[in-house]
C-alpha positions in Angstrom: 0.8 9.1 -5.7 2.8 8.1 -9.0 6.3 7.8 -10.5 6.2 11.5 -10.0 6.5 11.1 -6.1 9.6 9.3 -7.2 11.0 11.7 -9.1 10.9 14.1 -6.2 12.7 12.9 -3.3 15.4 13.3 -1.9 18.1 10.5 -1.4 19.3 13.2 1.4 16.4 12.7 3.5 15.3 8.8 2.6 16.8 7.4 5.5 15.4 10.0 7.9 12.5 9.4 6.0 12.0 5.7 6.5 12.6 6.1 9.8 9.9 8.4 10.5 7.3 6.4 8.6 8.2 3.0 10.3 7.5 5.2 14.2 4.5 6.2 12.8 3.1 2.9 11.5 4.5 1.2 15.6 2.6 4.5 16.9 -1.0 3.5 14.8 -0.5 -0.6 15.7 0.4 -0.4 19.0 -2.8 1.9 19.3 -4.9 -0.3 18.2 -3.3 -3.2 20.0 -3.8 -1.6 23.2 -7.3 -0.9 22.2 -8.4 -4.4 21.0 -5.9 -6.7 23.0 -8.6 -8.7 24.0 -10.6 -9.0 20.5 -7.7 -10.1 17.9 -7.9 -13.5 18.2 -11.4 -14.0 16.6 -11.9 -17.5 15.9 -15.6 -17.3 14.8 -15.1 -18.4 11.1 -18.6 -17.5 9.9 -17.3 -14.3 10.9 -14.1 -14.2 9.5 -16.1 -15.7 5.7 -18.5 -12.6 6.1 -16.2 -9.9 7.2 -14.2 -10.8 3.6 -17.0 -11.0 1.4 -18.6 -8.0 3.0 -15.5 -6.2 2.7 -14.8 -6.6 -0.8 -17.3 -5.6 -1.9 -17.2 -2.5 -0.7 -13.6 -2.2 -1.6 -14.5 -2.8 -4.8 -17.2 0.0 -4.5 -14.8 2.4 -3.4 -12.1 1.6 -6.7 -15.2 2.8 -8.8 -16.1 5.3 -6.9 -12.5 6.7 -7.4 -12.0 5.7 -10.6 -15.3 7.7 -11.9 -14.0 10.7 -9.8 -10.2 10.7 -10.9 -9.5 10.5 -7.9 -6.0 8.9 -6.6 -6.7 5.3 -5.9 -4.3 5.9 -2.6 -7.6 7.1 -1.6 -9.2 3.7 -1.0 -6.5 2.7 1.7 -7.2 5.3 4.0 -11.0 5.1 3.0 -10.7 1.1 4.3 -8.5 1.9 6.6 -11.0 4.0 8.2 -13.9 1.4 8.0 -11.9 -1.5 9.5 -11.1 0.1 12.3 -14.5 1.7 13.0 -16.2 -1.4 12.4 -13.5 -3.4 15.1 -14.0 -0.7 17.8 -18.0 -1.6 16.9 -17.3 -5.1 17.4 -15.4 -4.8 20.6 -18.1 -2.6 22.0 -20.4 -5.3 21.5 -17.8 -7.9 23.1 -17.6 -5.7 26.2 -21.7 -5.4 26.7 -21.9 -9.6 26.2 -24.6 -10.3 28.9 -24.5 -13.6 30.7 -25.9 -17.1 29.5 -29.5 -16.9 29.0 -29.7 -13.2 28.5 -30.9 -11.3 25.3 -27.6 -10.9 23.5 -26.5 -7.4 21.7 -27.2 -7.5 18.4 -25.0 -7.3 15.4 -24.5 -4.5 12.6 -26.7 -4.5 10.3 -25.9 -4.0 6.7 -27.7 -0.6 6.5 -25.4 0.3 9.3 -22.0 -1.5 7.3 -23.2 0.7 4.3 -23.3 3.7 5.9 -19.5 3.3 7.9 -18.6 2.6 4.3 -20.0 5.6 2.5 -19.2 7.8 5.3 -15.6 6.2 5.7 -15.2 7.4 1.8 -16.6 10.6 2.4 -14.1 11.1 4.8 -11.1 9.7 3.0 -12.1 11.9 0.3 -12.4 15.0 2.4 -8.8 14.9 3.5 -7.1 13.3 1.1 -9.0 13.3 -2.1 -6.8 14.6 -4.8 -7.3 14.0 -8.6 -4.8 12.3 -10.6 -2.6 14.7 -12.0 -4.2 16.8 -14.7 -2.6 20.5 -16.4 -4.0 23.3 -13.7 -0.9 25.5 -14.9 1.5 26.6 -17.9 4.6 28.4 -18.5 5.7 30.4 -20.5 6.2 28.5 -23.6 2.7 26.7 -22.9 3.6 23.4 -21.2 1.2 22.0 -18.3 2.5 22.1 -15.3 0.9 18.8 -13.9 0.0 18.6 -10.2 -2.7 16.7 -8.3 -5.8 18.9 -8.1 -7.7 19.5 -5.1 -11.5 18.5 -6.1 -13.9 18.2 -3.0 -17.1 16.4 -3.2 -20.1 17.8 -1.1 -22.5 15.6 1.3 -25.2 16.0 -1.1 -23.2 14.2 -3.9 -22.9 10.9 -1.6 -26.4 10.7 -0.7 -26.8 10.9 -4.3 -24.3 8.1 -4.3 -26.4 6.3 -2.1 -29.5 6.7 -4.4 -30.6 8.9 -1.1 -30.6 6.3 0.9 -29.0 8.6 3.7 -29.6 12.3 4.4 -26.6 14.2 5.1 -27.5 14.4 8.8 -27.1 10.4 9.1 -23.5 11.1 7.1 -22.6 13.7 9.1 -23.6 12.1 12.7 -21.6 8.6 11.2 -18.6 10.6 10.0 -18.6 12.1 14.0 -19.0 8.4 15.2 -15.6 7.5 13.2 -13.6 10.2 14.1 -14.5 9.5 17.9 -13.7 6.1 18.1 -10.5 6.6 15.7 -9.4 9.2 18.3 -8.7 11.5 15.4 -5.7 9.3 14.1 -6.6 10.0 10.4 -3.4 10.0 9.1 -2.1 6.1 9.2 1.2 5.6 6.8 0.2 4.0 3.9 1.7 0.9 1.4 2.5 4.0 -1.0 4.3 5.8 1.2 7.3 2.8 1.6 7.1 2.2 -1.8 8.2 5.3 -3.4 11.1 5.2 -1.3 11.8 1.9 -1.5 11.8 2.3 -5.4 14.1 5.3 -5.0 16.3 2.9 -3.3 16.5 0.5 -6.3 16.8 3.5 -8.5 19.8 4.4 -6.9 21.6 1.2 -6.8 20.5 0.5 -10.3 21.5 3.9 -11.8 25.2 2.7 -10.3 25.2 -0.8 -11.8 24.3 1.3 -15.4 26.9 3.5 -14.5 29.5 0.4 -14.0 28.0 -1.4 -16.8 28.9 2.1 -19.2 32.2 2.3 -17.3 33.2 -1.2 -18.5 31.8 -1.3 -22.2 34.6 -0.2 -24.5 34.3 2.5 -27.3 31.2 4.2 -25.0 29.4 6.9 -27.2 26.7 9.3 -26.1 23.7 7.3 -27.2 25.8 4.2 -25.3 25.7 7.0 -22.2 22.2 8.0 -22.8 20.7 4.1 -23.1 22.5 3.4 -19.8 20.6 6.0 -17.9 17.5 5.1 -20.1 17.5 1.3 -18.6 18.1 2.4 -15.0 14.9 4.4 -15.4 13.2 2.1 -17.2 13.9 -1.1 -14.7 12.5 1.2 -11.5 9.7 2.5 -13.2 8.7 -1.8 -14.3 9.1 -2.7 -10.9 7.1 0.5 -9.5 3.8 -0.3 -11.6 3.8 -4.0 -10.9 4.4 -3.3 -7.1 2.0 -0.4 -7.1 -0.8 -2.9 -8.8 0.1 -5.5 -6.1 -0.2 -3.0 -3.3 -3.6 -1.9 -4.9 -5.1 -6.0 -5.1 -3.5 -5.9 -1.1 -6.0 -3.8 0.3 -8.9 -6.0 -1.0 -7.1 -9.2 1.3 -8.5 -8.4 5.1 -5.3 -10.7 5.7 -3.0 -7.7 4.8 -4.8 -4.8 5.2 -6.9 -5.5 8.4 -5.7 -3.7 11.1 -6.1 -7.0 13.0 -4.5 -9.6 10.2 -1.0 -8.8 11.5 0.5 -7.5 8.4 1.7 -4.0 7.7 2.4 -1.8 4.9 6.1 -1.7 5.1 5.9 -5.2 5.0 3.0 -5.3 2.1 5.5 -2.9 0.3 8.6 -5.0 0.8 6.5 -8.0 -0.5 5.3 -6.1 -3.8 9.0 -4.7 -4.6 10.7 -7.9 -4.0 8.0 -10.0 -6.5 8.2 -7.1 -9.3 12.0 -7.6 -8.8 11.7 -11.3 -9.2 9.4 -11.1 -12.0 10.6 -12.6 -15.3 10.7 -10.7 -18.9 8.7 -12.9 -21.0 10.0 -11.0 -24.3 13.6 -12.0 -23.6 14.9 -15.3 -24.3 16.3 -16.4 -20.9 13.4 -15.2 -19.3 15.4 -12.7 -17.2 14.5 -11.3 -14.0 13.1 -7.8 -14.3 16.4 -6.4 -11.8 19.8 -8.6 -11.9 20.3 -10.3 -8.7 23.5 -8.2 -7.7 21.0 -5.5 -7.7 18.9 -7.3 -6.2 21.0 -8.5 -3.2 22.4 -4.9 -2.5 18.8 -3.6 -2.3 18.2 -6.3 0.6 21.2 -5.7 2.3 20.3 -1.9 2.1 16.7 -2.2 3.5 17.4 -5.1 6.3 18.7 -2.7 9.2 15.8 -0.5 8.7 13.2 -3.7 9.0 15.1 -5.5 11.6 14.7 -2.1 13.8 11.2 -1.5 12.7 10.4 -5.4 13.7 12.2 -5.5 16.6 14.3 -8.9 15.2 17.4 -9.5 17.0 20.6 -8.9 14.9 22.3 -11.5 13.7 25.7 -12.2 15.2 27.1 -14.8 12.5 30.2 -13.3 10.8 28.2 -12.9 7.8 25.4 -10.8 9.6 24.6 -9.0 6.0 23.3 -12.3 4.5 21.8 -13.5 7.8 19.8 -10.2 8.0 19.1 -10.1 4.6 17.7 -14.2 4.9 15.8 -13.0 8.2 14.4 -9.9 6.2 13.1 -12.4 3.4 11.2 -14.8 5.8 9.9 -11.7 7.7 7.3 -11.2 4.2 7.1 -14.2 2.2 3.4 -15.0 4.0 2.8 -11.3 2.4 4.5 -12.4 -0.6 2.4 -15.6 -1.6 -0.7 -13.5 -1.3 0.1 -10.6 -3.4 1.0 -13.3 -6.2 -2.3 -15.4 -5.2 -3.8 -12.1 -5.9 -2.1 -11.1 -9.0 -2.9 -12.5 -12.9 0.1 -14.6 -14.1 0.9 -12.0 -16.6 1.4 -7.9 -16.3 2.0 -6.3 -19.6 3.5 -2.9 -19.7 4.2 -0.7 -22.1 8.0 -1.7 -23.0 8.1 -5.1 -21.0 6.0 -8.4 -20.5 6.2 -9.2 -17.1 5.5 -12.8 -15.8 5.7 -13.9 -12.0 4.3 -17.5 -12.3 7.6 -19.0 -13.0 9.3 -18.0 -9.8 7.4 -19.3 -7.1 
């Protein structure tokens, strides 16, 4: 998913949109909540140190794995997605068959086992949502590409290879059953990507209105006036996109926002991202500017708060200035999601028109 996504919807449907998304992310929590109530406290930190390495590697695995395939990286969130929550049903099996004191104790997955969730959690991934980046599968009539995501399927027998046939496609296939079973079929989890398209079609909107007011204002406007105004609008949403969308891409190595049991959530993960790209400073410009002015930047708050203080469940605010109260409640809510990202992020993010810096606004 890419500016494209953008591009393409509908300011009609956002809100209905939005809405939709945040019932579905509750629905997936509160599953998994009712499921593990017992095992989301874990305070084993050996644990906790090997759970991250572990899973870092493999996320890493699965990047390349994408990467080499042309597949959409989107495709590692639901791939992880898949494997922690396999792997925390496994764990909580276990939990429930601890034996008393003195009694052999159950053992533990073994990393042959971990490697083959995380193939097979790929596989799957893959399988149902495994598009390639966009590449020309159509013309028109004067010869253009028509570019759309192409369906490209990879068989069982091309991840055992991937697995230097370490597994036979009967192991895959009897893991990839094992998942779906104890995922109850809920394959289709919202994603980080999914709130932050809209939430950049959001900021386009109120940034295309401050260009607008800005053109309104200048004296003596001509058309290449007109046509730079649109021109910046475009080109401030489509900054903060990338630097969100690479943010949102580092989040799902971080068990602490991506976990299913770390608490966090993409809406929140996709608040965080937007809100640091907007806050990011232009290097190339001598005040250092943020990337989005801070009237824009305020409106988009204000805009987004009632959605997240109903998705959160956050009492509303009952000062006379409940906008800035919700908007102040809305910025606490994700700035533990916020410090990560930019733990997780290099100091500097070049782009093709802008050089974008974060370390200056802490």
């Amino acid at each position: 998913m890419g500016w494209e996504a953008i591009e393409e919807l509908s300011l009609l449907t956002l809100q209905e949109e939005l809405s939709a998304l945040f019932a579905k992310e509750e629905q997936y929590a509160s599953h998994y909540r009712s499921a593990h109530d017992v095992d989301v406290d874990d305070d084993d930190p050996t644990a906790a140190t090997t759970d991250s390495e572990l899973r870092r590697t493999v996320c890493q695995w699965n990047y390349d794995c994408v990467d080499y395939f042309r597949f959409d990286r989107e495709v590692v969130f639901w791939s992880m997605n898949y494997f922690d929550r396999h792997l925390a049903e496994c764990h909580a099996g276990l939990r429930r068959q601890q034996p008393p004191p003195g009694q052999p104790q159950p053992a533990v997955l073994s990393g042959v086992v971990t490697h083959l969730v995380a193939l097979s959690s790929l596989y799957l991934a893959c399988k149902l949502h495994g598009h390639m980046e966009q590449d020309a599968v159509a013309a028109d009539a004067a010869g253009n590409g028509a570019w759309r995501p192409r369906k490209s399927i990879l068989t069982l027998k091309e991840f055992c290879l991937m697995s230097r046939n370490t597994y036979c496609p009967q192991m895959l296939e009897e893991m990839e059953l094992s998942i779906l079973s104890s995922l109850r079929w809920m394959l289709h989890p919202p994603t980080t990507m999914d709130f932050l398209v809209r939430l950049v079609k959001m900021l386009m909107e109120l940034l295309e209105r401050e260009s607008g007011r800005a053109g309104t204002s200048a004296s003596g406007t001509s058309a290449s006036g007109t046509s730079a105004s649109c021109e910046w609008h475009v080109d401030k949403s489509w900054s903060v996109f990338e630097v969100a969308r690479y943010q949102t891409e580092l989040a799902v190595y971080s068990p602490e926002l991506s976990s299913p049991r770390s608490g966090s959530s993409p809406s929140r993960v996709a608040l965080a991202a937007v809100l640091n790209a907007m806050d990011s400073r232009i290097v190339s410009s001598s005040a250092k500017e943020t990337v989005v002015p801070r009237t824009v930047r305020d409106a988009f708050l204000e805009k987004v708060a009632p959605r997240y203080r109903d998705a959160m469940d956050v009492e509303p605010a009952t000062e006379p200035n409940d906008a800035v109260s919700a908007v102040n409640q809305l910025e606490i809510m994700v700035q533990r999601e916020r410090s990560i990202l930019k733990s997780l992020c290099s100091k500097t993010i070049v782009l093709p028109a802008l050089v974008v810096d974060d370390s200056s606004h802490e």
